[in-house]
C-alpha positions as CSV (number, residue, x, y, z in Angstrom):
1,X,96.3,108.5,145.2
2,X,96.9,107.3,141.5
3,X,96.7,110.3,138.9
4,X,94.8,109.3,136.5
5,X,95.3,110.6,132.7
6,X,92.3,111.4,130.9
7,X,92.4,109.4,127.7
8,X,90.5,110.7,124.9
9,X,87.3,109.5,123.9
10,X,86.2,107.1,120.7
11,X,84.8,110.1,119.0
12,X,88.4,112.1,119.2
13,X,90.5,108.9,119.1
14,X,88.2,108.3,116.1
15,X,88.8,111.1,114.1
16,X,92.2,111.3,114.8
17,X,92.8,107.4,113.2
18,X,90.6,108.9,110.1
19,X,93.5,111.9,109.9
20,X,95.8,109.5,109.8
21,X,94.4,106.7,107.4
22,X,94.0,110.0,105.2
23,X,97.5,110.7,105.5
24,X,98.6,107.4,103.6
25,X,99.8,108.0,100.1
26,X,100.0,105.0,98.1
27,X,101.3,105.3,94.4
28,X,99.8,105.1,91.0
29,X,100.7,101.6,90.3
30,X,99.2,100.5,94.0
31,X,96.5,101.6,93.2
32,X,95.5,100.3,90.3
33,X,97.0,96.7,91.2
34,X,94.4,97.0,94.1
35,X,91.6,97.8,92.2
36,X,92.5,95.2,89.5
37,X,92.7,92.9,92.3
38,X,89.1,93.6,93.7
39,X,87.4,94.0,90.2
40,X,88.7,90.2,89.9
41,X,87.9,88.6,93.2
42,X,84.5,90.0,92.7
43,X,84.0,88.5,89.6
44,X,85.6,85.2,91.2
45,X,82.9,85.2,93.7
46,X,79.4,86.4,91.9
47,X,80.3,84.4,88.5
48,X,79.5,81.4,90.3
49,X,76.3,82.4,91.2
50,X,75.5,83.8,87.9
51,X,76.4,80.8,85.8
52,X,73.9,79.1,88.6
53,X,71.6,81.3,88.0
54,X,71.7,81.2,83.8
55,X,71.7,77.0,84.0
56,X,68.9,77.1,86.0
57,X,67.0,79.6,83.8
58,X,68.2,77.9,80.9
59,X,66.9,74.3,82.2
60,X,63.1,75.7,82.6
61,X,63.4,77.5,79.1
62,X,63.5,81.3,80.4
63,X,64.5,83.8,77.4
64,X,68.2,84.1,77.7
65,X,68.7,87.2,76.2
66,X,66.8,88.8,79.0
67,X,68.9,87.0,81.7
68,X,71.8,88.3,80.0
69,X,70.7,92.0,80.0
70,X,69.2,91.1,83.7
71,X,72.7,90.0,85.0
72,X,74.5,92.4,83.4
73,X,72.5,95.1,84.8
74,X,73.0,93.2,88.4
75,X,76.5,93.4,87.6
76,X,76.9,96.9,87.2
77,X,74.8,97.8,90.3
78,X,77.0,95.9,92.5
């Protein structure tokens, strides 16, 4: 007969890859270069849509400056 080992199961192997991932220490500077690096591809992808949104507004005569306070408050939320 084959032993078998008992493996653990998703809940333990789970937490014990969340110790781990916890474990990693990244420096200063990594850090911020990553965030830097998010706060830009974000903008990258929702100016797009945003300008879309402000040329369409602007085309049918909607008051700008509360599209600009509307998007900006989008902006933040996200």
């Amino acid at each position: 007969m084959d032993k078998q080992v008992k493996q653990p199961n998703f809940w333990v192997r789970g937490k014990i890859e969340q110790r781990k991932f916890y474990e990693i220490t990244l420096s200063t500077k990594t850090n911020i270069i990553t965030f830097l690096f998010g706060l830009i591809a974000g903008a990258l992808i929702i100016l797009p849509f945003g300008l879309m949104v402000i040329q369409f507004l602007m085309i049918y005569g909607y008051d700008f400056t509360i599209l600009t306070l509307y998007l900006t408050i989008i902006w933040v939320l996200i």
